[in-house]
C-alpha positions as CSV (number, residue, x, y, z in Angstrom):
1,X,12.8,-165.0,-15.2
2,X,16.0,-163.0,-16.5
3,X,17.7,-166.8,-16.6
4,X,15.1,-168.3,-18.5
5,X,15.0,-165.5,-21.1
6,X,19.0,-165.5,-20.8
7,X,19.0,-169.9,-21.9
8,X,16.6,-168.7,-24.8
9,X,18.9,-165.6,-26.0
10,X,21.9,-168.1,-25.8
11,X,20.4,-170.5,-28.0
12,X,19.4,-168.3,-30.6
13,X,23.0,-166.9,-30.0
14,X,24.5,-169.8,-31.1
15,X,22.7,-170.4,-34.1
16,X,22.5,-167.0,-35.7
17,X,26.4,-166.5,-34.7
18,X,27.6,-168.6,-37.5
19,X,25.8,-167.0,-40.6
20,X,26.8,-163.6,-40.4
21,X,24.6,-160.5,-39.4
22,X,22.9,-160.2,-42.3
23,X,21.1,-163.6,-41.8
24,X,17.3,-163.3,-41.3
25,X,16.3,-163.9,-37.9
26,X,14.4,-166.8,-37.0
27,X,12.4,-167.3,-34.3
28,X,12.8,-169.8,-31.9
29,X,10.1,-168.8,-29.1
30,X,8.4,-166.3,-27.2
31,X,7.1,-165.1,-24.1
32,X,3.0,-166.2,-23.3
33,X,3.1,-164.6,-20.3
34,X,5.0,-163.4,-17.1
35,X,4.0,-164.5,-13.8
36,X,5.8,-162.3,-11.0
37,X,9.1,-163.5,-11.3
38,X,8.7,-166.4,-13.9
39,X,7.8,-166.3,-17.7
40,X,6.1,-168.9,-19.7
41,X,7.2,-169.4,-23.3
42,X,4.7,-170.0,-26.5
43,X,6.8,-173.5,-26.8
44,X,5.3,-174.7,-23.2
45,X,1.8,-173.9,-24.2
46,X,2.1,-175.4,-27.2
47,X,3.6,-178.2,-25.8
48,X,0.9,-178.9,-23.2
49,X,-2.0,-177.9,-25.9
50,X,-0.6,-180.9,-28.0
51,X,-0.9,-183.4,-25.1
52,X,-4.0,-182.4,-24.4
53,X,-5.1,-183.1,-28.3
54,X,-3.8,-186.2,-27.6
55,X,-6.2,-187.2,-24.8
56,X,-8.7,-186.1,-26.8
57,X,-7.8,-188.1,-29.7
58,X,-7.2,-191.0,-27.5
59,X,-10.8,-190.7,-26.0
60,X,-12.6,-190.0,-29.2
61,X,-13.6,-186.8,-27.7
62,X,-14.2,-183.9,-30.6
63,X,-11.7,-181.5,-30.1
64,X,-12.6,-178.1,-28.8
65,X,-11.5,-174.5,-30.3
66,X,-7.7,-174.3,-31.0
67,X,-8.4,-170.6,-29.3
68,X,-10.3,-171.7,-26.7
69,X,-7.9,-174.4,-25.8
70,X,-4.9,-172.0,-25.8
71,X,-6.7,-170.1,-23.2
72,X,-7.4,-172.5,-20.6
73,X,-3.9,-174.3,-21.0
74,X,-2.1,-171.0,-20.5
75,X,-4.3,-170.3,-17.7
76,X,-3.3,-173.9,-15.9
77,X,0.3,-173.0,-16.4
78,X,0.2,-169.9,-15.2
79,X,-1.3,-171.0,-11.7
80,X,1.2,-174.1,-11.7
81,X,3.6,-171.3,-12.1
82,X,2.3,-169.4,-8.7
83,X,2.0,-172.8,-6.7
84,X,5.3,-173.7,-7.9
85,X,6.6,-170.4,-6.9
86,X,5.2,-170.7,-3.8
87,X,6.9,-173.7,-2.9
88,X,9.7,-172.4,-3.7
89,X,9.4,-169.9,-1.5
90,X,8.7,-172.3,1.6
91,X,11.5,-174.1,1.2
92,X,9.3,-177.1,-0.4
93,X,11.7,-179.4,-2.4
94,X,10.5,-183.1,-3.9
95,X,13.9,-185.2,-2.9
96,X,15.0,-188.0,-6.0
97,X,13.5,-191.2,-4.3
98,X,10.1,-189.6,-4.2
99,X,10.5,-188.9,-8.2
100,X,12.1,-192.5,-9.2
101,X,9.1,-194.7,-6.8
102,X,6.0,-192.2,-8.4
103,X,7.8,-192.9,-12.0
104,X,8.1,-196.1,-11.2
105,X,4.1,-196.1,-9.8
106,X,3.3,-194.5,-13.1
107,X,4.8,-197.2,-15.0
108,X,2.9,-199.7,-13.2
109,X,-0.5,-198.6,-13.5
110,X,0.1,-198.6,-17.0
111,X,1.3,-202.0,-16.5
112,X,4.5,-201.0,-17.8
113,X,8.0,-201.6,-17.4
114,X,10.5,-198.5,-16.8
115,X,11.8,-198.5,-20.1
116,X,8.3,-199.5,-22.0
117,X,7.1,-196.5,-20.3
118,X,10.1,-194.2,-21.3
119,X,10.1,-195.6,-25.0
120,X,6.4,-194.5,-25.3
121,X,7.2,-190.8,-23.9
122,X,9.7,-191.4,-27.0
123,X,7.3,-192.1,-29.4
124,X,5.4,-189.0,-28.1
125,X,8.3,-186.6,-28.7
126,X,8.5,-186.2,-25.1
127,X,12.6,-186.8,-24.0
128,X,12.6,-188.6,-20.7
129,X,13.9,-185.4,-18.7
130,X,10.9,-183.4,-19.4
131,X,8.7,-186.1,-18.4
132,X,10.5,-186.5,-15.1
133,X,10.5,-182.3,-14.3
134,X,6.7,-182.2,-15.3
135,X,6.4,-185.1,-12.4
136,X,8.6,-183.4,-10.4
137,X,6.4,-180.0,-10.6
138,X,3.3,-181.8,-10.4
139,X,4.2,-183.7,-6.7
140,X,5.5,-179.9,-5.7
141,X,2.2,-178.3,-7.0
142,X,-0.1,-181.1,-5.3
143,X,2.3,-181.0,-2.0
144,X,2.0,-177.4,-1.4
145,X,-2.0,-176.9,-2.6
146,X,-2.7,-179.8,0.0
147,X,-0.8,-177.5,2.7
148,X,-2.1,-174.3,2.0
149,X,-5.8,-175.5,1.2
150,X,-5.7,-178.2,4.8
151,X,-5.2,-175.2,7.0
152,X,-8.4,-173.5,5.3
153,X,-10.4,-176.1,6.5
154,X,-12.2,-176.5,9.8
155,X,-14.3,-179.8,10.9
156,X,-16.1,-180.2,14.1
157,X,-16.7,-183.5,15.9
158,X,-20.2,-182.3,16.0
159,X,-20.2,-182.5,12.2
160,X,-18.2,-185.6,12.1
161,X,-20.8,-187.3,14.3
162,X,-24.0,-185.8,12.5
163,X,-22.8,-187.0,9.3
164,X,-22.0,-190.4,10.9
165,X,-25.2,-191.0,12.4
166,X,-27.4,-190.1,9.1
167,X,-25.2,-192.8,7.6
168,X,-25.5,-195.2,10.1
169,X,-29.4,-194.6,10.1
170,X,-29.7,-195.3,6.3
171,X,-27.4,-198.1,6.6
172,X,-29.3,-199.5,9.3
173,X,-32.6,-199.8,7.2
174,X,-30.8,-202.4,5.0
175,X,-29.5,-204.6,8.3
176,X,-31.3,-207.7,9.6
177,X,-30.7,-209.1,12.4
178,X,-31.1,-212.7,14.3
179,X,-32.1,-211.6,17.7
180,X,-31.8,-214.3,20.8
181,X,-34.1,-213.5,23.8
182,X,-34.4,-213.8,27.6
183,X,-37.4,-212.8,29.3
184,X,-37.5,-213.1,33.2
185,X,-41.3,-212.1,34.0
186,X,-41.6,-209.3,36.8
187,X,-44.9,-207.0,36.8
188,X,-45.2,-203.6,37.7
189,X,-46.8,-204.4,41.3
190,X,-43.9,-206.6,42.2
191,X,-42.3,-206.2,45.7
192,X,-39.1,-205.4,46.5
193,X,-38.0,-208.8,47.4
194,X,-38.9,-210.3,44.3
195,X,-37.6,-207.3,42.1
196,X,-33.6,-208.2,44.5
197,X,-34.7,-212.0,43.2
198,X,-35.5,-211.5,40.1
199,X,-32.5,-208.6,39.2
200,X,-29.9,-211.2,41.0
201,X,-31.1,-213.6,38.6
202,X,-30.9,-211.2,35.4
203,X,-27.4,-210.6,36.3
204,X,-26.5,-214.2,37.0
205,X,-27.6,-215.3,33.6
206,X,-25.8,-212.5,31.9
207,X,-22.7,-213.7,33.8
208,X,-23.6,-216.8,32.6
209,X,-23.8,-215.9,28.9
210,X,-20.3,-213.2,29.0
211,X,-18.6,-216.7,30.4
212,X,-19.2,-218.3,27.0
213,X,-22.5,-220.4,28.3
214,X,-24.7,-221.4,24.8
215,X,-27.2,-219.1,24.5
216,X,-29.7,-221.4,23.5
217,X,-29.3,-223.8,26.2
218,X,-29.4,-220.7,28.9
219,X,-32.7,-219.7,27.5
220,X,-34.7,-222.7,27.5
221,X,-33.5,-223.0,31.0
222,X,-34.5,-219.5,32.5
223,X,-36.5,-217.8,29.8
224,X,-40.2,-217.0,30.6
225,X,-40.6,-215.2,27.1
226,X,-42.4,-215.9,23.9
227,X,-40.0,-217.7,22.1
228,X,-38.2,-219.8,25.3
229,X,-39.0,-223.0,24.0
230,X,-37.2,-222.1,20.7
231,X,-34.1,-220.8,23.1
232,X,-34.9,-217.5,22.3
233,X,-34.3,-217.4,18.6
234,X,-36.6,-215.0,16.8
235,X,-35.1,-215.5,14.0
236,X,-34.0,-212.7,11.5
237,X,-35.8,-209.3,11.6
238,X,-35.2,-206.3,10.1
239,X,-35.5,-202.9,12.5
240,X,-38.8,-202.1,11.2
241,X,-40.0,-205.4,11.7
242,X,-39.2,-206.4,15.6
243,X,-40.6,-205.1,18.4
244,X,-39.9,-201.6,19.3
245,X,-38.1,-203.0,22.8
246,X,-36.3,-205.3,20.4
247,X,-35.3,-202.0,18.0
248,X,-34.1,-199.6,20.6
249,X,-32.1,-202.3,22.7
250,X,-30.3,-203.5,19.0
251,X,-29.4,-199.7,17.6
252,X,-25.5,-199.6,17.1
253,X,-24.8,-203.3,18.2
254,X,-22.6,-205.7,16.2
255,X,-22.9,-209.3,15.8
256,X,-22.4,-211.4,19.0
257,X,-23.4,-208.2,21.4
258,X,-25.2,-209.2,24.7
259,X,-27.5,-206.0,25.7
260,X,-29.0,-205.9,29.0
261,X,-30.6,-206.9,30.9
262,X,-33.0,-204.1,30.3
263,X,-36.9,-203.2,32.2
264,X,-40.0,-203.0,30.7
265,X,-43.5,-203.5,31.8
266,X,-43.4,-207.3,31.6
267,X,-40.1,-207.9,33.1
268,X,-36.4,-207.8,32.8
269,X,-35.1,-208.7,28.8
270,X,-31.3,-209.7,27.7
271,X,-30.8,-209.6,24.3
272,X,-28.1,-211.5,22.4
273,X,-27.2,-210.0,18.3
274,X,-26.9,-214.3,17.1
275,X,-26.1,-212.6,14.0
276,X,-26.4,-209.6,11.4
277,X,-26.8,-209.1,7.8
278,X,-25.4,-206.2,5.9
279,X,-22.8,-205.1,8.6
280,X,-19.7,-204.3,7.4
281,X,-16.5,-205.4,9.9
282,X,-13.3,-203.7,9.7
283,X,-10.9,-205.4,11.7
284,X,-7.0,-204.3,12.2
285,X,-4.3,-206.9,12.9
286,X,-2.2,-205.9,16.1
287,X,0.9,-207.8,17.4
288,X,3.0,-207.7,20.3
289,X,6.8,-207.3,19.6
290,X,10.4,-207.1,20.7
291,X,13.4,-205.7,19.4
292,X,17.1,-204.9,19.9
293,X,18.3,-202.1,18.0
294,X,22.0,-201.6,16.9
295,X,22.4,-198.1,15.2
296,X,25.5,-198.1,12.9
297,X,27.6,-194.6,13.1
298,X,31.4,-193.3,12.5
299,X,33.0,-195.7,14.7
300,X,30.7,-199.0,14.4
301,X,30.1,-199.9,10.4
302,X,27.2,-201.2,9.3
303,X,28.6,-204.6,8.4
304,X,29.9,-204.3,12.4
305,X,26.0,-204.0,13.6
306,X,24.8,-207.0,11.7
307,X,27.5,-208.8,13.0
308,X,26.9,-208.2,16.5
309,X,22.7,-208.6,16.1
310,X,24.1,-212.2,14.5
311,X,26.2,-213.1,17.4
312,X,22.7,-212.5,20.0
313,X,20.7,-214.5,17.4
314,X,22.9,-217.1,18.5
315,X,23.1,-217.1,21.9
316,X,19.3,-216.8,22.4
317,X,18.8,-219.7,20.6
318,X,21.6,-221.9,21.7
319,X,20.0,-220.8,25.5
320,X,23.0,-218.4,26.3
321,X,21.6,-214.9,26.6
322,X,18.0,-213.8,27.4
323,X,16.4,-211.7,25.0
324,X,15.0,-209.6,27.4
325,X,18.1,-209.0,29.2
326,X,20.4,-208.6,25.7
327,X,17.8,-205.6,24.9
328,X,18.6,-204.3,28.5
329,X,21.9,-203.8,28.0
330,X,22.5,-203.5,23.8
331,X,19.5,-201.7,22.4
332,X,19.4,-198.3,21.3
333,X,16.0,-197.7,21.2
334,X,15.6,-195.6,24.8
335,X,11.9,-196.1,25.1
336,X,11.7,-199.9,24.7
337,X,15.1,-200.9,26.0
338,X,14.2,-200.7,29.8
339,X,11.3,-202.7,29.3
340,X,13.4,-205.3,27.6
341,X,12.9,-204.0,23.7
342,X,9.3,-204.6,24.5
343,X,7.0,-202.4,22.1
344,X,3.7,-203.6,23.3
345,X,0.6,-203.8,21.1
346,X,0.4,-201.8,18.2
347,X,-0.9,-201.9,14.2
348,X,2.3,-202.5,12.4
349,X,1.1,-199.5,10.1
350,X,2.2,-197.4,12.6
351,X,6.1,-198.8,11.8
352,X,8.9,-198.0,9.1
353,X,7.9,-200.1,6.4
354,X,10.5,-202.4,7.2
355,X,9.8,-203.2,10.7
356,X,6.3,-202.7,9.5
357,X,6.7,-205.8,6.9
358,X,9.1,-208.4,9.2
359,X,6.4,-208.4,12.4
360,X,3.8,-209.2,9.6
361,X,6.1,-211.8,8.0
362,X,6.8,-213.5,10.8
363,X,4.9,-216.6,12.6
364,X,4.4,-216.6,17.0
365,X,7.7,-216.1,19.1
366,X,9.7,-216.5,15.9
367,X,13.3,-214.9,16.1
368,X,14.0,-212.6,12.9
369,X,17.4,-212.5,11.6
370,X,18.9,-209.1,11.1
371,X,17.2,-206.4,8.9
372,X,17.9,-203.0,8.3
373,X,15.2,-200.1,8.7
374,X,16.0,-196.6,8.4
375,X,16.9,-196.3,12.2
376,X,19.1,-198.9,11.9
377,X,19.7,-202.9,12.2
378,X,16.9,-204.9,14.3
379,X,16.4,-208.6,15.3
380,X,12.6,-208.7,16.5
381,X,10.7,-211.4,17.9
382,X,6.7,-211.3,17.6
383,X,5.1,-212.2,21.0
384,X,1.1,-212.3,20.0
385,X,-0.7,-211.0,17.2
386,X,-4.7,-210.5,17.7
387,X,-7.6,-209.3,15.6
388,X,-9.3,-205.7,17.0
389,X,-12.2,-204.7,16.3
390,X,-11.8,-200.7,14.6
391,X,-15.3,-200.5,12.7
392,X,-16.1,-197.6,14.6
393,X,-13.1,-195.8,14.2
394,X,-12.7,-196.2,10.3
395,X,-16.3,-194.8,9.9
396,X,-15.7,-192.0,11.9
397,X,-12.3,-191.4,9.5
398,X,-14.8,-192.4,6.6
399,X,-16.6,-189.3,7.6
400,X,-14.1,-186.8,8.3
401,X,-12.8,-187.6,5.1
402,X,-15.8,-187.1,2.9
403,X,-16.3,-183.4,4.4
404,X,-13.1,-182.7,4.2
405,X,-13.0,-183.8,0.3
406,X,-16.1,-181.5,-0.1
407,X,-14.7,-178.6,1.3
408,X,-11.1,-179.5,-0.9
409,X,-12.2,-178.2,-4.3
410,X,-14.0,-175.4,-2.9
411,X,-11.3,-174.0,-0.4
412,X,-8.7,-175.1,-3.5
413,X,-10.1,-172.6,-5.9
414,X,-10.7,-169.8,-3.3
415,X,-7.2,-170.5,-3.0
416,X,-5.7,-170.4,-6.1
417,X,-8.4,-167.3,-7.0
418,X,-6.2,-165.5,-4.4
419,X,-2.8,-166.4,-4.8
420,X,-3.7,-165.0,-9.1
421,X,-5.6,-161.9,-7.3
422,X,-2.5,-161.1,-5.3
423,X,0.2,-161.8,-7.9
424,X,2.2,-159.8,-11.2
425,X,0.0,-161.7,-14.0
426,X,0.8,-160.6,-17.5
427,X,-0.1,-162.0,-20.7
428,X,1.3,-161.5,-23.8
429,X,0.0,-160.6,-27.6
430,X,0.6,-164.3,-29.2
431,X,-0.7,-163.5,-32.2
């Protein structure tokens, strides 16, 4: 606070210095209010009062009470104050890179260019400095509320799961589904001979079916149900609409399942999902890489890593070296070098963007030539990529997240109610 106020005394200093002391003061600013430690000057609500005007004006929107408005904007700065205080006081910094890419992000969504977006803050009256500390303050305020506020909340699986299923049921009232049936008649006084013949037979045909054997085809063979002579195809139903053997057997299955087979009265059922309606499919590409990594230091330069990575490039392709055997005895990366710089399966998300962006780029068994990641230099060779399935996974996430976004605000103003409870809040007679 005392070198705040001190930057404020020294400018006035300066100017009333050179006219004498019998000059009449002029003043430059004020204190709005002091916050523990900090003070907020008139000039900063001012400041952000006439930005917000400017929203307004930009919306159409009538403005409100020049009083009223004063109010609430000193009120947001002095609770950006206390969260930027208390970052301070963790040690919580926002490093130069992080500032120049959300600048940079900020520009773009305005479909900008770095300088179209600085010669508009120009326009504004706003220098180019301010604009960056205000971003800078606003990724520390954000960075520390989402710290202190996460560890507030609590979510069960339970509630996860609860949640899940009443989506899943309302979801599943829009779904339709082509349903492919096998019926193998077996009544309820059958002996246990021909329930061994006719479960042996169930469990041939589902091998059968897993093997890839058309579903049609299997059907008119063996089915002794309603709809054999159609190869099981009853066509597309919605839940309410199919049998209730049909609607318990199909409740959570995707497209191309195979369920059973299944007992009921008349017999033993396999059911095959042909195909659904209204299913949303999330799917995740994986692959299977390689790598050799070379990590520059004191003694080897970076130029020197690239160099060497260029020289194994070589002499895997010309037939020389193996790659496998190279990443034996070259890599750095302890945890894949014994296996040959093999990294197994993986979502590339899980990478350095880098890496991350060369496995994606490149095409089956493809050697890479040398990049730099921020571990160090690579040359990586995709083995297989494949297609998995993760549905289940990103609705449960879907889930989680929307509790936890519900409990944010809430938990963010208890929160902030405390931090202004427990701290030094003063505020001044602007008048």
């Amino acid at each position: 606070m005392i070198k705040k106020l001190l930057s404020y005394t020294f400018s006035a200093s300066l100017l009333f210095g050179s006219v004498g002391l019998q000059a009449t003061p002029v003043e430059l600013d004020r204190v709005a209010a002091v916050v523990n430690k900090d003070v907020i000057m008139q000039s900063q609500v001012e400041a952000l009062s006439a930005q917000v005007k400017r929203q307004y004006q930009a919306q159409q929107q009538p403005l409100p009470k020049a009083s009223l408005l004063n109010k609430q904007v000193l009120e947001k700065l002095i609770q950006d104050s206390l969260q930027v205080q208390m970052a301070e006081q963790l040690g919580m910094k926002i490093s130069d890179a992080q500032l120049e890419q959300t600048i940079l992000n900020i520009a773009k969504d305005k479909n900008q260019t770095l300088s179209e977006l600085q010669a508009d803050l120009a326009a504004e009256g706003v220098s180019y400095a301010e604009f960056r500390h205000s971003v800078r303050e606003e990724l520390l305020i954000a960075e520390v509320s989402r710290i202190q506020v996460r560890r507030r909340i609590n979510i069960s699986e339970q509630e996860v799961d609860n949640l899940l299923k009443m989506v899943n049921a309302q979801d599943s009232k829009q779904l339709e589904y082509r349903i492919g049936h096998i019926m193998l008649k077996l009544n309820e006084e059958a002996s246990a001979s021909d329930i061994e013949r006719v479960t042996e037979k169930a469990e041939n045909v589902l091998t059968r079916l897993k093997s890839g054997a058309d579903f049609s085809e299997v059907a008119l063979a063996e089915s002794q149900g309603p709809k054999a002579l159609d190869g099981g195809d009853w066509g597309w139903m919605n839940i309410n609409d199919m049998p209730t053997l049909f609607a318990k057997a199909v409740e959570g299955a995707k497209a191309k399942d195979i369920i059973g087979p299944f007992k009921s009265s008349n017999g033993l059922h396999i059911i095959k999902i042909l195909d659904a309606k209204g299913q949303t499919k999330i799917t995740s590409t994986e692959v299977n890489a390689r790598h050799i990594l070379i990590k520059p230091s004191i003694i080897l330069s970076d130029e020197k890593a690239k160099q060497l990575l260029d020289k194994y490039r070589k002499q895997i392709i010309n037939g020389q070296a193996d790659f496998t055997e190279l990443a034996k005895a070259h890599s750095e990366d302890p945890g894949s070098a014994v296996k040959g710089g093999d990294l197994g399966w993986a979502d590339p998300e899980m990478y350095v963007p880098a890496f991350r962006d060369e496995v994606l780029r490149l095409d089956m068994r493809e050697l890479s030539q040398p990049f730099r990641s921020v571990h160090g230099w690579h040359l990586v060779q995709v083995m297989g990529k494949r297609s998995t399935d993760i549905t289940e996974q990103a609705n449960k996430q879907k889930a989680y997240q929307v509790l936890f976004n519900r409990r944010f605000s809430e938990e963010s103003q208890n929160w902030l109610n405390e931090i202004r409870e427990e701290a030094y809040v003063k505020i001044m007679d602007t008048k």
